[in-house]
ZANU-58363 format. One record per residue: y, x, z of N, C-alpha, C, CB in turn. Coordinates in steps of 0.02 Angstrom, whole numbers, padded with zeros to 5 digits. Each point is the difference from the previous one (the first is absolute). Glycine has a CB too. Layout:
<sites>
((Y, X, Z), (Y, X, Z), (Y, X, Z), (Y, X, Z))
...
</sites>
This chain:
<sites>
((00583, -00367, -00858), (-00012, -00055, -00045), (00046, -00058, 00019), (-00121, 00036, -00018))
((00164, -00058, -00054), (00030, -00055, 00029), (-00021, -00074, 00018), (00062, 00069, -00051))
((-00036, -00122, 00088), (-00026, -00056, 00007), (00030, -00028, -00057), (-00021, -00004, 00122))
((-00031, -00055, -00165), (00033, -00054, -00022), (00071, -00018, 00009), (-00102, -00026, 00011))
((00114, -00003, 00037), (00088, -00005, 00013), (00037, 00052, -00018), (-00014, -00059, 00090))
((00021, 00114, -00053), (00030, 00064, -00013), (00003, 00028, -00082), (-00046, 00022, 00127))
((-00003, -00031, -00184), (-00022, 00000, -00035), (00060, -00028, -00058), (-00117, 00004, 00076))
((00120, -00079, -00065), (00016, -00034, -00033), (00092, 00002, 00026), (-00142, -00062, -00022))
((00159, 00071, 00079), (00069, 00012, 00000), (00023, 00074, -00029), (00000, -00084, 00101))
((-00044, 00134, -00100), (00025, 00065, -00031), (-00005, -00017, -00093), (-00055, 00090, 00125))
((-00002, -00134, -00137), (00004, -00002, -00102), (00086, -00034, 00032), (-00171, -00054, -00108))
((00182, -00015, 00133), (00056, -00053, -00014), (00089, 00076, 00038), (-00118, -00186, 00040))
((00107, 00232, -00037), (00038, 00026, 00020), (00002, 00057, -00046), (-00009, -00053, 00106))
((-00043, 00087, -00159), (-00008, 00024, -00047), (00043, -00029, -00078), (-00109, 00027, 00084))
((00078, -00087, -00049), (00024, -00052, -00088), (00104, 00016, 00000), (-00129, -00160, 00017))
((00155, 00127, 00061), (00060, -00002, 00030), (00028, 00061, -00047), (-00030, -00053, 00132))
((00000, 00097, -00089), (00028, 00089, -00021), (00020, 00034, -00063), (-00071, 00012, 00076))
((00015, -00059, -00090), (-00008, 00047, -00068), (00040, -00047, -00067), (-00140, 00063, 00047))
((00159, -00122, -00029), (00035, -00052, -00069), (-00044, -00015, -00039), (00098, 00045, -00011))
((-00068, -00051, -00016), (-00034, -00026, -00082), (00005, 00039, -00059), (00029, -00103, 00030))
((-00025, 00171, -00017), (-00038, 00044, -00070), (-00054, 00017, -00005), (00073, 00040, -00011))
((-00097, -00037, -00043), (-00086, 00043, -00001), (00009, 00057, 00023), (-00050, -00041, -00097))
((00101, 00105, 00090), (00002, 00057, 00016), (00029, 00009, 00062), (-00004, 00023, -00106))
((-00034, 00040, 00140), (00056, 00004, 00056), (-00015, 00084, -00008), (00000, -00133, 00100))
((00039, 00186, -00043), (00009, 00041, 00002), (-00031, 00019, 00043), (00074, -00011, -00047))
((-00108, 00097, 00077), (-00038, -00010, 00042), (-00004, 00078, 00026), (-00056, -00118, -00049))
((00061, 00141, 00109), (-00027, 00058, 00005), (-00059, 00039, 00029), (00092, -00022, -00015))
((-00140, 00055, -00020), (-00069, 00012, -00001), (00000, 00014, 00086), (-00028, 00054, -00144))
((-00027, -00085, 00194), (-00018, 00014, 00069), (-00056, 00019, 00011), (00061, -00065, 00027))
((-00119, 00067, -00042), (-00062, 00025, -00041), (-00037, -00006, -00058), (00003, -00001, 00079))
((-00059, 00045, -00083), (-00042, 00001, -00081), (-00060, 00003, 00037), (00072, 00070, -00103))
((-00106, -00091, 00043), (-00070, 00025, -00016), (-00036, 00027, -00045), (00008, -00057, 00049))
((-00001, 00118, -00031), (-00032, 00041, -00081), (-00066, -00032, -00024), (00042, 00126, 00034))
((-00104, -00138, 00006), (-00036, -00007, -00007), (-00019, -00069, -00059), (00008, 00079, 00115))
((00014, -00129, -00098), (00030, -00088, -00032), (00056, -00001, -00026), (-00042, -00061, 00079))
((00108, 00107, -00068), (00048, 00020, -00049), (00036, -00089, 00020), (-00074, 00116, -00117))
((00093, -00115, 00191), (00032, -00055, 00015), (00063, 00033, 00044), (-00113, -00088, -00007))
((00160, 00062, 00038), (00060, 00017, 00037), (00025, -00063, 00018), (00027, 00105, -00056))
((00004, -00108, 00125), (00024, -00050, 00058), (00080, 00036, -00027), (-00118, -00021, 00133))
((00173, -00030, -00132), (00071, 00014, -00008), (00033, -00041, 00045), (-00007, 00031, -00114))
((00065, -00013, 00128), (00054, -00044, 00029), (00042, -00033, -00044), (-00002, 00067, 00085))
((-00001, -00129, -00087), (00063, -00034, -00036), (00058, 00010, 00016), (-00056, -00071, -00015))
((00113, 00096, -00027), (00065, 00009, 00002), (00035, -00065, -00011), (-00017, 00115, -00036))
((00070, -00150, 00069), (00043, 00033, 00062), (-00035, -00018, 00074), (00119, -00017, -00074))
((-00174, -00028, 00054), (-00036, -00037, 00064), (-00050, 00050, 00032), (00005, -00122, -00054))
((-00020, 00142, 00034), (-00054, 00055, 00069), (-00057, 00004, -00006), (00049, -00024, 00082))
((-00071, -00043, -00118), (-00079, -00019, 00003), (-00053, 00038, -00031), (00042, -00100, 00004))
((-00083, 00105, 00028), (-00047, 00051, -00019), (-00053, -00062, -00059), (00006, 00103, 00146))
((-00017, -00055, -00211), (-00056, -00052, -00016), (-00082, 00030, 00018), (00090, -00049, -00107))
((-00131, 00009, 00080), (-00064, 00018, 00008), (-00021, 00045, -00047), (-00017, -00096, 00048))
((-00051, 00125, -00047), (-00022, 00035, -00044), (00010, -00017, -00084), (-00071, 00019, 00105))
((00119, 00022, -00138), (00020, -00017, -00080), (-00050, 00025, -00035), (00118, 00005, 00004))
((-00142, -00018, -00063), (-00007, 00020, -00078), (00060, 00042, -00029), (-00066, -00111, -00017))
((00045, 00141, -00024), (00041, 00039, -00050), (-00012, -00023, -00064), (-00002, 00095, 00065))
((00060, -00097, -00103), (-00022, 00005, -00058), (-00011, 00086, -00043), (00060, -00134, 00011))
((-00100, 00133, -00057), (-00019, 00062, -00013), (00064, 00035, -00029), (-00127, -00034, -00017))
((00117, 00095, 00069), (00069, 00058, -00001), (00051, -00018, 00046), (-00008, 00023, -00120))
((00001, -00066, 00149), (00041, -00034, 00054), (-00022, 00027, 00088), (00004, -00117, -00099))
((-00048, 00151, 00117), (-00036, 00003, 00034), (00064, 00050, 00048), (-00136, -00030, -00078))
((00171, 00027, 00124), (00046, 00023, 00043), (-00048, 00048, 00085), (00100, -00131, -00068))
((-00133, 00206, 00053), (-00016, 00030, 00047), (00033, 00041, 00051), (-00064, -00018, -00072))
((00135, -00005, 00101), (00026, 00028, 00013), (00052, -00049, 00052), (-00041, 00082, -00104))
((00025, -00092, 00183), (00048, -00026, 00038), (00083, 00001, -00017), (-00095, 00029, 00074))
((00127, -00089, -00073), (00071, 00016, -00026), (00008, -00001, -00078), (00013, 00073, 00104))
((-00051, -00075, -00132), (00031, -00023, -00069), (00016, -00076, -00032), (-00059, 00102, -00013))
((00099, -00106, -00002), (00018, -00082, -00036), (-00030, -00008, -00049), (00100, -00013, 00024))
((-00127, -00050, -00024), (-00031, -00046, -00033), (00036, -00067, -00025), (-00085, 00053, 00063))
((00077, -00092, -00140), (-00003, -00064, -00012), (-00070, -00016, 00009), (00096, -00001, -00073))
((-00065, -00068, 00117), (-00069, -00038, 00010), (-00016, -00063, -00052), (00015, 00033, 00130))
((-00067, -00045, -00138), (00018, -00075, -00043), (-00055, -00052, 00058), (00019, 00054, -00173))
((00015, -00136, 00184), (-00027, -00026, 00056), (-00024, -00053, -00042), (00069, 00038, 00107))
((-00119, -00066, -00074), (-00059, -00023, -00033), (-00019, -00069, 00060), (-00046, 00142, -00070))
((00072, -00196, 00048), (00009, -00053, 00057), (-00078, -00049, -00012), (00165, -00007, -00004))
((-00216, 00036, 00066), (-00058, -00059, -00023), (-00003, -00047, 00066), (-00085, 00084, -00086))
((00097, -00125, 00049), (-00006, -00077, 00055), (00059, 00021, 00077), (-00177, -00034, -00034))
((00167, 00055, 00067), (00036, 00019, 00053), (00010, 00056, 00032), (-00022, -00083, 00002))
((-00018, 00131, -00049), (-00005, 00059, 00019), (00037, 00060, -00057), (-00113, -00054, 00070))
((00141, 00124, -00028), (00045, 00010, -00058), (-00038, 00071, -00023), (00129, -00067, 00045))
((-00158, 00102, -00099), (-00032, 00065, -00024), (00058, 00017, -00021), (-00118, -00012, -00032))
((00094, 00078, 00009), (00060, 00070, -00011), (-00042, 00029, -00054), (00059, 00040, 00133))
((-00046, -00020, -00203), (-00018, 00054, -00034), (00045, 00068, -00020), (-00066, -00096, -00031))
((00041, 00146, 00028), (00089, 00070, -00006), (00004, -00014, -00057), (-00004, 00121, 00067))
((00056, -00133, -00119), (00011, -00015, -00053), (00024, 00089, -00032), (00030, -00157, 00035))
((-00010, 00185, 00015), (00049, 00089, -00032), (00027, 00033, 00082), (00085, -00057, -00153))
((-00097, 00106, 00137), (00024, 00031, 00045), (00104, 00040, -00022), (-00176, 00016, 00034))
((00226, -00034, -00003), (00070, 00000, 00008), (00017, 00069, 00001), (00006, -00107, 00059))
((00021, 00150, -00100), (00035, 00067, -00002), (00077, -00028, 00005), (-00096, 00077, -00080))
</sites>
């Protein structure tokens, strides 16, 4: 579990990374069949996000597949939804 501090320099190093588009690129690092959620890495930065949403048909079960992400900026904190999965 992270601390507060730690916390808030990984969103302010998230925000850095990632610019200023809504979309970013991402490749699938786990799922959850069960909640139909998946953790990705942001491309070119590394960063792992937190547990995503899918949008329906979007749902990526399979380590290693690319993803568009769409990012979702609330107050200081940054969400992830899979917008499509990348052939």
């Amino acid at each position: 579990m992270m601390n507060k501090i730690d916390y808030t320099e990984t969103v302010k190093l998230i925000q850095k990374m990632a610019g200023t588009s809504a979309f970013v690129y991402a490749t699938v690092t786990a799922f959850q069949k069960d909640n139909r959620t998946i953790k990705a890495e942001i491309q070119p930065s590394g960063i792992e996000t937190g547990w995503c949403r899918c949008l329906q048909g979007a749902f990526a079960d399979k380590v290693g597949l690319e993803v568009l992400l769409g990012r979702i900026a609330d107050g200081k904190t940054q969400n992830y939804i899979v917008l499509g999965i990348l052939e």
